[in-house]
N, C-alpha and C positions, 0 to 999 in steps of 0.2 A: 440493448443496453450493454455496456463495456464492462469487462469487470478487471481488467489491466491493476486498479488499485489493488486488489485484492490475490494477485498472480495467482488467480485461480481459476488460469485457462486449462492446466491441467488432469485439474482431480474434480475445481468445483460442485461442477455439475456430472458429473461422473466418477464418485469416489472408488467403484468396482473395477479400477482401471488401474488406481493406483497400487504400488508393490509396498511391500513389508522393507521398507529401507528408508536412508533420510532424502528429504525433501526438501526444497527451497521453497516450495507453495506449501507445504503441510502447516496447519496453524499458523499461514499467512496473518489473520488476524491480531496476534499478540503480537506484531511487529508495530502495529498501528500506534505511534504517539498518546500517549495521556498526559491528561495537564498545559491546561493556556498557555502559564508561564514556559513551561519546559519548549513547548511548541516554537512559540514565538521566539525564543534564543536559540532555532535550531536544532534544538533535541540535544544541544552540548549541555546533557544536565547533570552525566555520573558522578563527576564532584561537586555537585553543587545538591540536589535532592532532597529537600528538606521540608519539605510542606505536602499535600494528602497523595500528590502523584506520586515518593518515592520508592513506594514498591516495587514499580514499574520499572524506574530508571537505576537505581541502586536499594535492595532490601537494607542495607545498612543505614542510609538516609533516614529511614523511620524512629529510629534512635533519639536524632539531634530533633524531633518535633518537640519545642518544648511544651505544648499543651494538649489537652484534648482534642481534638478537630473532627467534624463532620464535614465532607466536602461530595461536591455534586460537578459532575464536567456531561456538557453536550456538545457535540460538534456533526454538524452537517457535512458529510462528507463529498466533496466536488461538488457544490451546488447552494442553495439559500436552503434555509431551515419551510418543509414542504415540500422544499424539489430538487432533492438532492438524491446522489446517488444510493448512498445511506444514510442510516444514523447512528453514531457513536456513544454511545452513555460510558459513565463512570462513578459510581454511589458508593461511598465507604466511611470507615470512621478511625482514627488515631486515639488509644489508648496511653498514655507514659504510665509505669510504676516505676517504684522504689528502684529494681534493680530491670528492670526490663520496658520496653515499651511493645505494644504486641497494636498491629491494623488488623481489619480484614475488609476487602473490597471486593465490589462485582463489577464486572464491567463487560460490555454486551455490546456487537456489531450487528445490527439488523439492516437486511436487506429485503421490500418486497414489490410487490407487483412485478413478479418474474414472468414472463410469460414462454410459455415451456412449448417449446417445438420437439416433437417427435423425431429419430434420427432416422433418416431418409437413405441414408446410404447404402443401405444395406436392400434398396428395391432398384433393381437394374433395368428392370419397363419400364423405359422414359413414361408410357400413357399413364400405369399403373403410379406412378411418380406422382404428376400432373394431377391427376384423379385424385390421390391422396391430400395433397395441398389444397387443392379446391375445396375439402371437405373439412380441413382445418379451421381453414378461414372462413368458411360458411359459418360454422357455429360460434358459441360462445367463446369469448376466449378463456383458456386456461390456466390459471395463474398460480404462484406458488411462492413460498418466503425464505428466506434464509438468515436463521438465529444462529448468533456462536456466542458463546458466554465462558465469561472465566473466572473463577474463583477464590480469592489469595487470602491467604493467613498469614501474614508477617510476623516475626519473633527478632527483635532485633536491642542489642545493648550497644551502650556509648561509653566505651573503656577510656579512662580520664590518667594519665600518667604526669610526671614529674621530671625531667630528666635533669639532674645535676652536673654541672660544668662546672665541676668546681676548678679546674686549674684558671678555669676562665671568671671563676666569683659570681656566677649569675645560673640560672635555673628556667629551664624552657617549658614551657606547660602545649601538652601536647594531647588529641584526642585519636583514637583509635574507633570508631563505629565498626559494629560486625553486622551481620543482619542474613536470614534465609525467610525466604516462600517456601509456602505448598500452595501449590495450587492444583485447581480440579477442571478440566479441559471440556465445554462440552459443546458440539457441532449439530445443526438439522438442517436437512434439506428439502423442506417438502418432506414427501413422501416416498424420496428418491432412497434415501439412508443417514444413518445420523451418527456420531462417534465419540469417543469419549476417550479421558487420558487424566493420568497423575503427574503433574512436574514439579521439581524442584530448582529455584535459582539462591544464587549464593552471592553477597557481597560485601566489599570492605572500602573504609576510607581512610587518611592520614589529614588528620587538619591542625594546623600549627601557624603561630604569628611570627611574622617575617619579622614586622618590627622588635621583636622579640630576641630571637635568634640573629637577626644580625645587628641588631642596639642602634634601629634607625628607627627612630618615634615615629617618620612620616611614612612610612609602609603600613600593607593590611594585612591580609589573612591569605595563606595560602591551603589549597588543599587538594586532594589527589584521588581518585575513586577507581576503582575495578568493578566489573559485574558481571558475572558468569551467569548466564538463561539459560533452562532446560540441561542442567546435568547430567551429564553420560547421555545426554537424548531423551526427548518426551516421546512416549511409544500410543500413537491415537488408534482405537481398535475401533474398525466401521463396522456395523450391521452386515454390513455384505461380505463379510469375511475377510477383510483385506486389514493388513496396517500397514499407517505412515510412523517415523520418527519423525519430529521434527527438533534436526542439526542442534548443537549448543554452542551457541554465541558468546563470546566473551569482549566487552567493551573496555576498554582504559578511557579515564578523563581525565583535567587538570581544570583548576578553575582558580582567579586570584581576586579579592578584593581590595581597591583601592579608595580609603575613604578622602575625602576632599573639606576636610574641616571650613573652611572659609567662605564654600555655598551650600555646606549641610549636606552633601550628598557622597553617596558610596557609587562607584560605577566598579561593575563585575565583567571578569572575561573571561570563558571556559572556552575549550575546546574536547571535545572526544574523537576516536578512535575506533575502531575494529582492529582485535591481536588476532593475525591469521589468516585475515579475509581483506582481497582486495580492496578497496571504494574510498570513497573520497572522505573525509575529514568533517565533522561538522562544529562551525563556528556561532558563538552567542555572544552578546554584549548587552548588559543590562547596567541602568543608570535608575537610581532613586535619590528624589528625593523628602527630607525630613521624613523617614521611615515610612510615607505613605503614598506617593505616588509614583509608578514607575515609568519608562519608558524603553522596549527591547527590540533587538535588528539579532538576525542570524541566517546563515545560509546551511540548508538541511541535504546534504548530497549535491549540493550544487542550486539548491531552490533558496531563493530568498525567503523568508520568513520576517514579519513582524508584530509587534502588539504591545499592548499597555493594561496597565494595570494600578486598581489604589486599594487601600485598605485602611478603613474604616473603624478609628481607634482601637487598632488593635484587637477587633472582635470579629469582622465582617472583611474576606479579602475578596476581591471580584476581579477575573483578568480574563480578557479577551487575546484571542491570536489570529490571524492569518497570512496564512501560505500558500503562496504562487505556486502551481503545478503546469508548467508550460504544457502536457497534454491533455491534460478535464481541467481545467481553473482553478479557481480557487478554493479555498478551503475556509471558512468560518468556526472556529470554537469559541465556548463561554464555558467558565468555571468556577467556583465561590466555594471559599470553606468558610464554617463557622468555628471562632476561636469560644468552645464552654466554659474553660474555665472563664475566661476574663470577660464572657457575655453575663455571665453568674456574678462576678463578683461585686460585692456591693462598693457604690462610691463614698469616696470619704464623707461628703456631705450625709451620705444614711445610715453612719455608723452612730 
């Protein structure tokens, strides 16, 4: 079995190998996409983030959630649901109060029916070799899994400003989102060794209406996002004595809405970014329409992505995504939050 998605040809299987420094495979896993939506527009979501995955993509996103939400995402990783390389979950819930909105989510990469070969290399008798393998394969096979799980508490406010122009007679209304994680890091390997880690990420957005600011009624909404992962470095401490950092990433995005009065529909365009680190750019374009059904195209590093999505007066959102991986296939996700308040609220008719 390949484990290429997970660039954990490294450490994976042999975390006592790895050094007390940063890593490009260390908590490979939190790199893995969350959220249909976000998926299928390519992962261009730092300014856009606004529904149960924004933890993930921008902590400040969790701010603009304007309801309570319960959301659930599964995704088969390279493969159909049963025979896939993996499997990806994501379960969490969106809180708003008065002055703060606060998430917390778990979300979990399981991989198993490992089948675990002994390292050979270290016997230089070809016979002694041979001999050994013979006796592997004779018996039962050996099998073994591998859980990583992560944990996040979001804290995140939606700072709401004014800004006066007065020499210009008009007044721009402008949102600031701030938003930080904690989260709780935890790796097992079998019975190989297991790790664990504290990280914090940090994020902000700028969201403001064009039509606004430049006194063109037919424009939409523009908006802007940052997202710093794993601050100063998250430091993972193995069993076997050994630690990984894993690097802190810092993403820039842009996203613009363009609403289209005349067939009801808004069509959105983001793009994101890595400040600092080589790679390629990733592109999203979503189209809805009458606020319930969508349809999105995006290229993720160079991989196409796509998917669709409706939502169910406003209570019940359900979105699917899939992304081409020119080396293991494809990819399959499903996601759904439930909106509580507005599942709660009573209709006019039962007042």
């Amino acid at each position: 079995m390949s484990f290429c998605f997970l660039h954990p040809s490294s450490f994976f299987l042999h975390p006592s190998t790895a050094q007390a420094q940063e890593s490009q495979y260390a908590g490979a896993f939190l790199q893995i996409p969350v959220g249909s939506r976000a998926l299928s527009m390519g992962g261009a979501y730092t300014a856009i983030a606004d529904d149960e995955s924004a933890f993930h993509w921008n902590p400040a996103g969790v701010s603009i959630v304007p309801h309570q939400l319960v959301g659930f995402m599964y995704s088969a990783e390279y493969g159909t649901p049963g025979n896939s390389l993996a499997d990806f979950y994501q379960v969490g819930f969106t809180f708003p109060m008065k002055d703060l909105t606060i998430a917390g989510n778990w979300v979990r990469l399981s991989v198993g029916n490992l089948d675990h070969t002994p390292d050979l290399t270290n016997i230089s008798v070809t016979d002694e070799r041979a001999q050994m393998v013979q006796e592997i394969y004779a018996g039962a096979p050996n099998y073994f899994s591998d859980n990583e799980d992560e944990f996040v508490l979001s804290i995140a406010r939606d700072n709401k400003f004014t800004l006066d122009w007065g020499w210009l007679y008009y007044k721009e209304r402008i949102e600031v989102p701030i938003g930080i994680n904690f989260k709780i890091i935890h790796q097992g390997i079998g019975n190989f060794g297991s790790a664990s880690g504290i990280g914090v990420d940090a994020g902000a957005m700028l969201r403001f209406s064009l039509a606004e600011f430049l006194l063109a009624p037919a424009l939409g909404k523009l908006a802007l996002g940052v997202s710093a992962t794993d601050l100063a470095g998250t430091r993972l401490a193995w069993s076997t004595q050994r630690t990984q950092i894993v690097p802190m990433q810092i993403t820039g995005g842009v996203a613009y809405g363009q609403p289209i009065p005349i067939i009801n529909t808004v069509a959105t365009f983001s793009t994101d970014f890595l400040v600092g680190t080589p790679s390629q750019p990733r592109f999203g374009m979503e189209v809805t329409y009458d606020s319930d059904l969508s349809l999105r195209a995006g290229l993720n590093q160079g991989e196409f992505t796509t998917g669709a999505g409706y939502n169910w007066q406003k209570k019940i959102d359900v979105n699917y995504s899939l992304s081409i991986n020119t080396a293991l296939g494809p990819e399959n996700r499903l996601s759904f939050s439930i909106d509580i308040d507005n599942l709660l609220k009573k209709s006019s008719s039962d007042e």
